[in-house]
N, CA, C and O atoms as a Maestro MAE file, in Angstrom:
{
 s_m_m2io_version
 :::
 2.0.0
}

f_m_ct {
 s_m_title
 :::
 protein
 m_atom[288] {
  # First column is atom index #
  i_m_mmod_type
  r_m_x_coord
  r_m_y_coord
  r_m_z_coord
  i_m_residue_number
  s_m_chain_name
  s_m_pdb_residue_name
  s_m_pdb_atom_name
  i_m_atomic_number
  :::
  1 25 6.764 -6.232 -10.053 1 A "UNK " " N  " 7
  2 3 7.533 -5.112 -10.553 1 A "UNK " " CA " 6
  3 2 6.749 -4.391 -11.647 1 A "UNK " " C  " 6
  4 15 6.915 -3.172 -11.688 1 A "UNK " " O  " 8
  5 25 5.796 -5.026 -12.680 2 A "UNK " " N  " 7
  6 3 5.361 -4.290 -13.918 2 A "UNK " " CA " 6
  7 2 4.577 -3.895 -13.108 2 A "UNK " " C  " 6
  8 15 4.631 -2.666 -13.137 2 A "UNK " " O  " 8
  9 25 3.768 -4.271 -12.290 3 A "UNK " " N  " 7
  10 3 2.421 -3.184 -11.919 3 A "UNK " " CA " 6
  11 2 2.779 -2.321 -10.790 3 A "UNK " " C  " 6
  12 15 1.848 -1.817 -10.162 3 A "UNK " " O  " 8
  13 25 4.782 -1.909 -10.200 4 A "UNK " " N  " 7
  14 3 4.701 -1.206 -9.757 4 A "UNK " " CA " 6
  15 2 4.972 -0.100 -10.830 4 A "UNK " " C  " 6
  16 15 4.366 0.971 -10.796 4 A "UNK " " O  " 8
  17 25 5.941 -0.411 -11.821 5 A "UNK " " N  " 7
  18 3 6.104 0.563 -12.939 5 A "UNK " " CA " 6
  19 2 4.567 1.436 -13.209 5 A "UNK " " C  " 6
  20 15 4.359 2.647 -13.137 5 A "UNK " " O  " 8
  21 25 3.622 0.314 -13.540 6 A "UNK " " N  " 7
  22 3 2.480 1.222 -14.451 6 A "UNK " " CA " 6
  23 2 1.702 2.131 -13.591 6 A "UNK " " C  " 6
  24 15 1.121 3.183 -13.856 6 A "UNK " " O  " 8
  25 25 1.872 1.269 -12.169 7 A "UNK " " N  " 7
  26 3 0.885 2.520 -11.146 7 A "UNK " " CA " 6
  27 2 1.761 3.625 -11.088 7 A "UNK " " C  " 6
  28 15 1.279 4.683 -11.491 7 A "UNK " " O  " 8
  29 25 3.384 3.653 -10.532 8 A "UNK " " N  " 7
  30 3 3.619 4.905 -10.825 8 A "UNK " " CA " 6
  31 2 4.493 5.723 -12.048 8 A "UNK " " C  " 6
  32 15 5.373 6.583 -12.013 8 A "UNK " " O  " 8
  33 25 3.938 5.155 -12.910 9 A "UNK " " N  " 7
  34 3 4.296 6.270 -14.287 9 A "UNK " " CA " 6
  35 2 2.798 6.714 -14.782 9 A "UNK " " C  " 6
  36 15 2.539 7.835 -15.219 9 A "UNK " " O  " 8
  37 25 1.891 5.685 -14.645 10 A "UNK " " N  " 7
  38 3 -0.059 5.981 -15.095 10 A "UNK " " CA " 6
  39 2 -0.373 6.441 -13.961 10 A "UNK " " C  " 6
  40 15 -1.601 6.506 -13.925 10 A "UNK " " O  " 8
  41 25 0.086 6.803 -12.993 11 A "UNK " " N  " 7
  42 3 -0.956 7.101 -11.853 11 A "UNK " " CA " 6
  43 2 -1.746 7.814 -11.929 11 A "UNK " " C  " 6
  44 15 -1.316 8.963 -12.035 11 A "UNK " " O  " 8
  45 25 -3.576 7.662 -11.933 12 A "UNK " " N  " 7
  46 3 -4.206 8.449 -11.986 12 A "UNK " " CA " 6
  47 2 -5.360 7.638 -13.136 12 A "UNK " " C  " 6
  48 15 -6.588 7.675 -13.057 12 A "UNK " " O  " 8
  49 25 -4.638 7.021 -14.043 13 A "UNK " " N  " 7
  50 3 -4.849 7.276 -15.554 13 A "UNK " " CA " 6
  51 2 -4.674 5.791 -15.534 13 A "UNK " " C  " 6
  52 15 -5.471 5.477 -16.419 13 A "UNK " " O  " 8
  53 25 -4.211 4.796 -15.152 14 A "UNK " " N  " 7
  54 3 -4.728 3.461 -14.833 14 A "UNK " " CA " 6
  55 2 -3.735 2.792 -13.777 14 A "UNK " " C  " 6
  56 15 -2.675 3.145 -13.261 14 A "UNK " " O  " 8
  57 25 -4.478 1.775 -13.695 15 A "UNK " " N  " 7
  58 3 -4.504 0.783 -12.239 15 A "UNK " " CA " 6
  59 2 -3.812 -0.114 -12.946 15 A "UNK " " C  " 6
  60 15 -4.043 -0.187 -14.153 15 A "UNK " " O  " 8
  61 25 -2.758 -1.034 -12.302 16 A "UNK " " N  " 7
  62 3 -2.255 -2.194 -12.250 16 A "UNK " " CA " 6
  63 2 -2.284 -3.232 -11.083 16 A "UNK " " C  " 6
  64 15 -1.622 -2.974 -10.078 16 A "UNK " " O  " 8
  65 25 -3.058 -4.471 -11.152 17 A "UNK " " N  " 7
  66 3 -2.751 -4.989 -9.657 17 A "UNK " " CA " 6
  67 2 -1.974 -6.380 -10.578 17 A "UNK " " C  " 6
  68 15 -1.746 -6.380 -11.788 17 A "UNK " " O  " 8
  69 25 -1.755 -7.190 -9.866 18 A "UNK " " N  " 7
  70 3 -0.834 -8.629 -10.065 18 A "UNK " " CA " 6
  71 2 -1.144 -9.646 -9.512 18 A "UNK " " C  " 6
  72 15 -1.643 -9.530 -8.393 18 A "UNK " " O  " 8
  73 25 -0.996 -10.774 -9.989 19 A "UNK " " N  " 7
  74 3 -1.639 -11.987 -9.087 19 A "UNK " " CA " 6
  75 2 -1.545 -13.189 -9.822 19 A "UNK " " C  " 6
  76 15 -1.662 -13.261 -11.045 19 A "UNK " " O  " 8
  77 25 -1.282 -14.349 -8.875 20 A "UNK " " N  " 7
  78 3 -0.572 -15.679 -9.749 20 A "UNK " " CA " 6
  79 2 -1.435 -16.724 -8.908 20 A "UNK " " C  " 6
  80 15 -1.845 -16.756 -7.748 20 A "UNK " " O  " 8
  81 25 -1.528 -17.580 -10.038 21 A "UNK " " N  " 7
  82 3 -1.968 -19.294 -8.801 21 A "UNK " " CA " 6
  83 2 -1.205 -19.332 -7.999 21 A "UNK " " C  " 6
  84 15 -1.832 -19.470 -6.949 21 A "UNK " " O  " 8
  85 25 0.359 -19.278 -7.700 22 A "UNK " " N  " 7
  86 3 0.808 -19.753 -6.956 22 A "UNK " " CA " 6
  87 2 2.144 -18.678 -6.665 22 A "UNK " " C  " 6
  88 15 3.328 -18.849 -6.954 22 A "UNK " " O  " 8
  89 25 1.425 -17.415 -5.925 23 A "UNK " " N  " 7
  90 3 2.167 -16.457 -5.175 23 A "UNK " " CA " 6
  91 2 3.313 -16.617 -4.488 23 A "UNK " " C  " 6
  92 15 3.099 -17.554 -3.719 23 A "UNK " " O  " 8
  93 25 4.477 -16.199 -4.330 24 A "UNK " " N  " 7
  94 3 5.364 -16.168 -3.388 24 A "UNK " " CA " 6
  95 2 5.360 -15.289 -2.877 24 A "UNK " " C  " 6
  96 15 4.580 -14.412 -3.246 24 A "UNK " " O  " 8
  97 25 6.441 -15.010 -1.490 25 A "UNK " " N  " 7
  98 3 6.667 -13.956 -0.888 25 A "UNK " " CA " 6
  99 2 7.183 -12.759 -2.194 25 A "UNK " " C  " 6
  100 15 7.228 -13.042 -3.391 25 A "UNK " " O  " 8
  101 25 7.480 -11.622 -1.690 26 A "UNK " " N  " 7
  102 3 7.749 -10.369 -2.136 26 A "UNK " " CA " 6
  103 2 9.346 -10.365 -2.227 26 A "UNK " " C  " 6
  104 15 10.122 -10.271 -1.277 26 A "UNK " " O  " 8
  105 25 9.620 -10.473 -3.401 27 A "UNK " " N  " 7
  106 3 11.243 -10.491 -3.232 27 A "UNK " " CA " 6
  107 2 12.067 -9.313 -3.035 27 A "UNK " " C  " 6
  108 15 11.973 -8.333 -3.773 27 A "UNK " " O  " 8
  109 25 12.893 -9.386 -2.029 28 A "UNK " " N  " 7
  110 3 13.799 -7.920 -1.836 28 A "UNK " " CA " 6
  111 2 15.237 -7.586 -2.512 28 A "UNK " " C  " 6
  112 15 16.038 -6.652 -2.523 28 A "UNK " " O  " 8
  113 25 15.141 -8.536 -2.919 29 A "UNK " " N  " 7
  114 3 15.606 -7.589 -4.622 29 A "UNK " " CA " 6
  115 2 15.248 -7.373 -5.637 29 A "UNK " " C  " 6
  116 15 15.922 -7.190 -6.650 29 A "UNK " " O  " 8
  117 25 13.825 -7.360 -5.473 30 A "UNK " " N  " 7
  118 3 12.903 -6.237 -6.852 30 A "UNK " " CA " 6
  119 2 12.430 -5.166 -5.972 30 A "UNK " " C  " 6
  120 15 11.933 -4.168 -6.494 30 A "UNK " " O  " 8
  121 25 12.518 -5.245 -4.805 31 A "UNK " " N  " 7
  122 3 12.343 -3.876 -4.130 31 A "UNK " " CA " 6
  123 2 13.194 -2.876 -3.995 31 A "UNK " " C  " 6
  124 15 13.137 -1.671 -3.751 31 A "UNK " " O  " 8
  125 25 14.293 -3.968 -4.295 32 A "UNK " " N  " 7
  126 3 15.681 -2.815 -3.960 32 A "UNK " " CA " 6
  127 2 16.160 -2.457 -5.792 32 A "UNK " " C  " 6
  128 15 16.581 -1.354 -6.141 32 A "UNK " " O  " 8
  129 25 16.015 -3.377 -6.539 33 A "UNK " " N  " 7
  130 3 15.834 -2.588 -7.738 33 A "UNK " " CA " 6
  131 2 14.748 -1.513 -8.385 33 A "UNK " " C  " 6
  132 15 14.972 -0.649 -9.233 33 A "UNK " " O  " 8
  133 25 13.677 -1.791 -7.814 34 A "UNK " " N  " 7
  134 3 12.737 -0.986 -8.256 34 A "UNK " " CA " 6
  135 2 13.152 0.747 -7.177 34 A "UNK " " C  " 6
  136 15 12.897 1.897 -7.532 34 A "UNK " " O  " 8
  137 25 13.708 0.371 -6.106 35 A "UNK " " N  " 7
  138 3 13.777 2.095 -5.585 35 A "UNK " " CA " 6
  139 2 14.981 2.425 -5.679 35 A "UNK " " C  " 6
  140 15 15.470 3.186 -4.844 35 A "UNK " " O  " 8
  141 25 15.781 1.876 -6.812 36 A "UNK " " N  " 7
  142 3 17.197 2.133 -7.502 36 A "UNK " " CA " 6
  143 2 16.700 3.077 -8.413 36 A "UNK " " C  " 6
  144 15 17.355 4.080 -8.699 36 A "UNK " " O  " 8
  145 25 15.272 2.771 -9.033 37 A "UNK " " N  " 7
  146 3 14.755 3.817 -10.156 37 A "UNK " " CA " 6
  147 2 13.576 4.697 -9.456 37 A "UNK " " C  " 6
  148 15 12.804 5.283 -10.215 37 A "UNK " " O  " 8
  149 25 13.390 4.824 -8.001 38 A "UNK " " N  " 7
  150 3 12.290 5.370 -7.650 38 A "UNK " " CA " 6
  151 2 11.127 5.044 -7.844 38 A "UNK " " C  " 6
  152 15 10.263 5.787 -8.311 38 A "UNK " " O  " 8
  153 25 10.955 3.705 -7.449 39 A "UNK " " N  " 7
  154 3 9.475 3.265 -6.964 39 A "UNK " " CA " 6
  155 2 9.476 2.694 -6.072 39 A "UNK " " C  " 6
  156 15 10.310 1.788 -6.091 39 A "UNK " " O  " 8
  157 25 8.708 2.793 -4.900 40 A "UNK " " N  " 7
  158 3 8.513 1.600 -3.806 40 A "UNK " " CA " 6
  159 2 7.150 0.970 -3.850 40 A "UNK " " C  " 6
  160 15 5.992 1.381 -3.923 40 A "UNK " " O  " 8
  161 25 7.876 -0.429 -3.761 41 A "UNK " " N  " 7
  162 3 7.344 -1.762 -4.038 41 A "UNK " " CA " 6
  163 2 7.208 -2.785 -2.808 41 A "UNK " " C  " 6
  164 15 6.821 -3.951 -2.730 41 A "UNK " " O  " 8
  165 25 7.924 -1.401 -1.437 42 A "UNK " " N  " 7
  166 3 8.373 -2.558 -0.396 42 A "UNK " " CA " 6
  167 2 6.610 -3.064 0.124 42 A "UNK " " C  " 6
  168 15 6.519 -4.100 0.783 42 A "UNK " " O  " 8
  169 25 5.376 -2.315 -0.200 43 A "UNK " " N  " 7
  170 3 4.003 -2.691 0.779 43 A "UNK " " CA " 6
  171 2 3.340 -3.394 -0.476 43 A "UNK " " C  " 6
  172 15 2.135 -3.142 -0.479 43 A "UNK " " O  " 8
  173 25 3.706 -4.160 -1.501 44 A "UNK " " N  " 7
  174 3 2.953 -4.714 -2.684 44 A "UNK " " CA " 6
  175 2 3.148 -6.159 -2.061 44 A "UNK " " C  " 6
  176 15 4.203 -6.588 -1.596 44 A "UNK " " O  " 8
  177 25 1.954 -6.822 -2.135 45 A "UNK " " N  " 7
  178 3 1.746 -8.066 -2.075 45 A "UNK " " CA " 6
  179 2 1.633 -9.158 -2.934 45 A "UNK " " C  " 6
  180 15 0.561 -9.090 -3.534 45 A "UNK " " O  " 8
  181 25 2.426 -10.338 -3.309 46 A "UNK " " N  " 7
  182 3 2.362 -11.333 -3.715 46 A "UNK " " CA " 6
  183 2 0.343 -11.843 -3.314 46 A "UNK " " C  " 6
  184 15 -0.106 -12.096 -2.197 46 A "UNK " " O  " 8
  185 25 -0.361 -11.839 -4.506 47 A "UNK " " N  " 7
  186 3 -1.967 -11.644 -4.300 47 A "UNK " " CA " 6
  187 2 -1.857 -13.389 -5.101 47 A "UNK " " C  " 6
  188 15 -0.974 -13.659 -5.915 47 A "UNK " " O  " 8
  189 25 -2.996 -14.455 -4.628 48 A "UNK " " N  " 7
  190 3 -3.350 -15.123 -5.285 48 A "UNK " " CA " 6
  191 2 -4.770 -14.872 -6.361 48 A "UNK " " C  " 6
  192 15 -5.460 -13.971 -5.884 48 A "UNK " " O  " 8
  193 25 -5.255 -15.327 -7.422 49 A "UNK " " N  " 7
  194 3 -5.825 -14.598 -8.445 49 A "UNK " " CA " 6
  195 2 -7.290 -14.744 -7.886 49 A "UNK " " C  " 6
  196 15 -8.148 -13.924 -8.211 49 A "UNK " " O  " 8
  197 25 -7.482 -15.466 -7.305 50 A "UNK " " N  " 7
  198 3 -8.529 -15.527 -5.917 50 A "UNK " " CA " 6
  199 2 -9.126 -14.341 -5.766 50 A "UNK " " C  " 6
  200 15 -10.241 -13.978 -6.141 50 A "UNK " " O  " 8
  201 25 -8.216 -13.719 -5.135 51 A "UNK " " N  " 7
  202 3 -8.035 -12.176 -4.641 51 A "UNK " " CA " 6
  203 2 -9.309 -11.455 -5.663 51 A "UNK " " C  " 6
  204 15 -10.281 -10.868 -5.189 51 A "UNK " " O  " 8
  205 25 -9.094 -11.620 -6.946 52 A "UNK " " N  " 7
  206 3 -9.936 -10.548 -8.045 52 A "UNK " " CA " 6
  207 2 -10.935 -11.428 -8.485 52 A "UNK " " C  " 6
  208 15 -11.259 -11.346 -9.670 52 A "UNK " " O  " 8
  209 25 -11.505 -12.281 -7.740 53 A "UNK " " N  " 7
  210 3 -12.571 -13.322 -8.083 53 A "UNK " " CA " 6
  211 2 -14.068 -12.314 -8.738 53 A "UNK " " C  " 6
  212 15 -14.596 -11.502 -7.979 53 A "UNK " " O  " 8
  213 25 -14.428 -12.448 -9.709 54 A "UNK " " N  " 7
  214 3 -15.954 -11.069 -9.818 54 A "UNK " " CA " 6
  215 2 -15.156 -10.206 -10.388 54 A "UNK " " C  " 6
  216 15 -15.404 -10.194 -11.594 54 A "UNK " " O  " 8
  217 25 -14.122 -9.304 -10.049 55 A "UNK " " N  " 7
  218 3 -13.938 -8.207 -10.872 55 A "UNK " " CA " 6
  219 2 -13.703 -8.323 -12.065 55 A "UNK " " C  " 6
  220 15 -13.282 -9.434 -12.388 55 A "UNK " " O  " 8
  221 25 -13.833 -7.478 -12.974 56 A "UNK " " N  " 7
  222 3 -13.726 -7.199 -14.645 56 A "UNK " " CA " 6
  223 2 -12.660 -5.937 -14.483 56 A "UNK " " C  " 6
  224 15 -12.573 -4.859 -13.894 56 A "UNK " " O  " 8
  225 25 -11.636 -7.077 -15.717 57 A "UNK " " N  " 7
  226 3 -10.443 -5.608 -16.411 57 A "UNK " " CA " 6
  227 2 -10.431 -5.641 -17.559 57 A "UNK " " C  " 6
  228 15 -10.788 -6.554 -18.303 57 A "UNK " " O  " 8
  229 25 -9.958 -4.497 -17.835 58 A "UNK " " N  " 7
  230 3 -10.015 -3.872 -19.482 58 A "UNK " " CA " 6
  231 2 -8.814 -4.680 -20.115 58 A "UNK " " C  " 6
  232 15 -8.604 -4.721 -21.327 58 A "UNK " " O  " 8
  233 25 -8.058 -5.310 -19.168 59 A "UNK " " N  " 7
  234 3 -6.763 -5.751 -19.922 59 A "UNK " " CA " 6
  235 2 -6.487 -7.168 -19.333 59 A "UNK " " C  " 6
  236 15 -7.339 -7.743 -18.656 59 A "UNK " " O  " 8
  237 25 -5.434 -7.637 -19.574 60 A "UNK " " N  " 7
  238 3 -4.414 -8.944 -18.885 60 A "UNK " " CA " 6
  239 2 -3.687 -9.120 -19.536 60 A "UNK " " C  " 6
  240 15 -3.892 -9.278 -20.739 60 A "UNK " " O  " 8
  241 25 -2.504 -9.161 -18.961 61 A "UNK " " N  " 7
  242 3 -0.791 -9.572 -19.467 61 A "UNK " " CA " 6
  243 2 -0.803 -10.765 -18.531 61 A "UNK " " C  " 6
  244 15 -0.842 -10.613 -17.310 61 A "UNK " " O  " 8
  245 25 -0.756 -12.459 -19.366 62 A "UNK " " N  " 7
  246 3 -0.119 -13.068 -18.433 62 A "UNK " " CA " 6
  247 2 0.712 -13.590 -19.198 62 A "UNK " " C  " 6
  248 15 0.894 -13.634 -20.415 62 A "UNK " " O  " 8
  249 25 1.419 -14.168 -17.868 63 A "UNK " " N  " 7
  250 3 2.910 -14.856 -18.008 63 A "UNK " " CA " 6
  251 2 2.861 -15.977 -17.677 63 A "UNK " " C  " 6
  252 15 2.148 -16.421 -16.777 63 A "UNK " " O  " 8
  253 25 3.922 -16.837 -18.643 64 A "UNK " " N  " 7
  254 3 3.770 -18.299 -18.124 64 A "UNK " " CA " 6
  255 2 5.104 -18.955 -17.133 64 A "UNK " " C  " 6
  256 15 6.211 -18.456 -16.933 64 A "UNK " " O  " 8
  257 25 4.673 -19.920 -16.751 65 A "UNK " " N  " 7
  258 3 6.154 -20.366 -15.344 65 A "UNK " " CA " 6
  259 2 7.276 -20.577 -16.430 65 A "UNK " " C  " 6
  260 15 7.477 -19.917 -17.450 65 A "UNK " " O  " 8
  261 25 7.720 -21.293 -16.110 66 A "UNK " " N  " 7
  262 3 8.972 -21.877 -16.989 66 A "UNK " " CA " 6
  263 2 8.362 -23.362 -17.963 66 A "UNK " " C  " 6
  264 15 8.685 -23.634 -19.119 66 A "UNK " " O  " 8
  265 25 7.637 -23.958 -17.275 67 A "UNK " " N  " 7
  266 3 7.362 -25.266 -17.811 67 A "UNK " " CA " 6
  267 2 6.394 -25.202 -19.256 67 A "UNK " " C  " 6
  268 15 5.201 -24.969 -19.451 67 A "UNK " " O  " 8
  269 25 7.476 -25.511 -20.090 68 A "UNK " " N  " 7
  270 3 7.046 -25.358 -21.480 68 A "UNK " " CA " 6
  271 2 6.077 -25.750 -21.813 68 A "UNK " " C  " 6
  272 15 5.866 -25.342 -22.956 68 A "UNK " " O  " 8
  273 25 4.947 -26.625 -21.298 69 A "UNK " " N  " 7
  274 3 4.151 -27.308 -21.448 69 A "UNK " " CA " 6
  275 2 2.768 -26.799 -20.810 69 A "UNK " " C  " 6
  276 15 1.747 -27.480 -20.902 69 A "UNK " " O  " 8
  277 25 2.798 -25.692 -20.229 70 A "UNK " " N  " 7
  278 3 1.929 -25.247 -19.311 70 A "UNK " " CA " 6
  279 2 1.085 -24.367 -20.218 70 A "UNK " " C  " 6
  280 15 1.567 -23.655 -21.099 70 A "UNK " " O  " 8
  281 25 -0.252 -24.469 -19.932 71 A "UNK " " N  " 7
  282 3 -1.464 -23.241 -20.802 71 A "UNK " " CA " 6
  283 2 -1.223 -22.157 -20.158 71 A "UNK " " C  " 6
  284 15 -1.103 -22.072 -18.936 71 A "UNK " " O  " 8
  285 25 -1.143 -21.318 -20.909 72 A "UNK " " N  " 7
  286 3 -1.092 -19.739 -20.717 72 A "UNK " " CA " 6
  287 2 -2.573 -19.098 -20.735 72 A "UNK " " C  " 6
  288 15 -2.722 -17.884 -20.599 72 A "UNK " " O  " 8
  :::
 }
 m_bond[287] {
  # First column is bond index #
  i_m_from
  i_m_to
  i_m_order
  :::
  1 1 2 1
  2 2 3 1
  3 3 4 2
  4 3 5 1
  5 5 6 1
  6 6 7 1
  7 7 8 2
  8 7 9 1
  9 9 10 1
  10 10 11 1
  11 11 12 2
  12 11 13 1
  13 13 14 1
  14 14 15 1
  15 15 16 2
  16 15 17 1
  17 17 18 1
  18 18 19 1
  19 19 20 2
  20 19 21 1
  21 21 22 1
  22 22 23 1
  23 23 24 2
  24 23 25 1
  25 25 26 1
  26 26 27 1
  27 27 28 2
  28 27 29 1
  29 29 30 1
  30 30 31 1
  31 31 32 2
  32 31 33 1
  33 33 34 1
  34 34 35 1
  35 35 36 2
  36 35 37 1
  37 37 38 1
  38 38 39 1
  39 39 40 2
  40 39 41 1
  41 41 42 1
  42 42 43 1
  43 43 44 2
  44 43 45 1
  45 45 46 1
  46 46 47 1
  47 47 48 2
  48 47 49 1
  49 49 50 1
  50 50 51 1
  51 51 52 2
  52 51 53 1
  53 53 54 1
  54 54 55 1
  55 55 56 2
  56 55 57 1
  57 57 58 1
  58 58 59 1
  59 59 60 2
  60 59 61 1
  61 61 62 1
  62 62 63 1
  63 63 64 2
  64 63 65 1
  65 65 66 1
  66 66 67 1
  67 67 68 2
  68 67 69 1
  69 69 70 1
  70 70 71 1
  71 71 72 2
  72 71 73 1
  73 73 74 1
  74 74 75 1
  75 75 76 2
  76 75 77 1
  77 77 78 1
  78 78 79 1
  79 79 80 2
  80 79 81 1
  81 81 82 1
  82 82 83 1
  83 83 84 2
  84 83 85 1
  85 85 86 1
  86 86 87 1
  87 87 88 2
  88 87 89 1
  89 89 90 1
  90 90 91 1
  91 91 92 2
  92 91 93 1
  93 93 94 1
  94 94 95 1
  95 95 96 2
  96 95 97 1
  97 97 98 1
  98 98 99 1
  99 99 100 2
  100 99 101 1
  101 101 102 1
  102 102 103 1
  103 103 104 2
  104 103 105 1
  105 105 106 1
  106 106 107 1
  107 107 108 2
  108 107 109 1
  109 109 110 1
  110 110 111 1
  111 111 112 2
  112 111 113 1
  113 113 114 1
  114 114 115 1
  115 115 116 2
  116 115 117 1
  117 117 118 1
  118 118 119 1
  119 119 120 2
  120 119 121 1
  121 121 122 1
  122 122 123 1
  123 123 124 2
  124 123 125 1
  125 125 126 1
  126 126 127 1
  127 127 128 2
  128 127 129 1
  129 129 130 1
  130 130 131 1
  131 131 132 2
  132 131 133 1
  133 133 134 1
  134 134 135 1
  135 135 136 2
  136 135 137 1
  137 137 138 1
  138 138 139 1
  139 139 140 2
  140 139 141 1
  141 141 142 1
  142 142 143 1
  143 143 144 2
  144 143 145 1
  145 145 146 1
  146 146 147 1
  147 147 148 2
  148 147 149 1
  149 149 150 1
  150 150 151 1
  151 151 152 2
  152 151 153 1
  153 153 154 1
  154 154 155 1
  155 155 156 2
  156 155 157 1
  157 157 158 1
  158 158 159 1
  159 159 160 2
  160 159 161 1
  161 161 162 1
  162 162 163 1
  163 163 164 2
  164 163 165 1
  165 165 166 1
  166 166 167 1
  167 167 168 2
  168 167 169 1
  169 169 170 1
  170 170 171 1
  171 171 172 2
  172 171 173 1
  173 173 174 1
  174 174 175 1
  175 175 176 2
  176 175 177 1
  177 177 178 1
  178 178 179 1
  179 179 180 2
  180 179 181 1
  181 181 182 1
  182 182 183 1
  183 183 184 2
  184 183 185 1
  185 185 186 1
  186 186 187 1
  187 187 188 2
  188 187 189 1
  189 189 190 1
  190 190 191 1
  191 191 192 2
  192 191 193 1
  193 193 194 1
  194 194 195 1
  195 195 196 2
  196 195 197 1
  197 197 198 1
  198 198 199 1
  199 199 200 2
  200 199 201 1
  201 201 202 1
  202 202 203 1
  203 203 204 2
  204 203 205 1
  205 205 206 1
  206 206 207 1
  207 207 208 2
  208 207 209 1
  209 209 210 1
  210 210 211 1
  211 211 212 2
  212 211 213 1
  213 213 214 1
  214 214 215 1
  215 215 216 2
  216 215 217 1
  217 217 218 1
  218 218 219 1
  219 219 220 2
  220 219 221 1
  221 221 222 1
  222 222 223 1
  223 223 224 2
  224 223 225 1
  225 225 226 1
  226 226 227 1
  227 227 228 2
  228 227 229 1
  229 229 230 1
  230 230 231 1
  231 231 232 2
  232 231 233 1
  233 233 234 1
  234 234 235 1
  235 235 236 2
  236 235 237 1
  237 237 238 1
  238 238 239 1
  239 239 240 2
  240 239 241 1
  241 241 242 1
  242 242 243 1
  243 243 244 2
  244 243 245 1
  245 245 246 1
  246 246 247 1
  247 247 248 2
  248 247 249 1
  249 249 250 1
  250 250 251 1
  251 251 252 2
  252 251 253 1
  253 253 254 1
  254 254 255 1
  255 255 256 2
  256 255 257 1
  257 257 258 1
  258 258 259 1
  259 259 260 2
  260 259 261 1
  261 261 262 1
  262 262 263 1
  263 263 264 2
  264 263 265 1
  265 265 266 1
  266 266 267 1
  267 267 268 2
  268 267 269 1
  269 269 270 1
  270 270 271 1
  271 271 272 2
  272 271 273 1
  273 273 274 1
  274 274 275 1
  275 275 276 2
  276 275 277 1
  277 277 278 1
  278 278 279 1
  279 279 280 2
  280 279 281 1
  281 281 282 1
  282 282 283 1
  283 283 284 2
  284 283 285 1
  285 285 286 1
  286 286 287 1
  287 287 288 2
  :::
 }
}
């Protein structure tokens, strides 16, 4: 959902992609909330971090699971 927000409110002006160790499917009710506010989210993929192996970003927001104990 955040990197459908930032691609389309920055579009143009920066990139957001997303990606977790341990991806799930695409949930359809953040799709159906997100085009409650006009974004579609239905072709975004649950990416493992794999995916961006080599590339360099200017940024990272991560998030941690629930398990209090886990490195961020």
């Amino acid at each position: 959902m955040a990197d459908g927000i930032v691609n389309h409110d920055f579009s143009g002006k920066l990139t957001a992609v997303s990606a977790g160790t341990e991806p799930h499917g695409l949930n359809p009710r953040a799709v159906l909330v997100m085009a409650e506010v006009g974004i579609d989210i239905s072709r975004n993929s649950p990416d493992h971090l794999s995916r961006y192996g080599g590339q360099s970003f200017d940024d990272l927001i991560s998030l941690c699971g629930s398990n209090k104990d886990q490195v961020c």
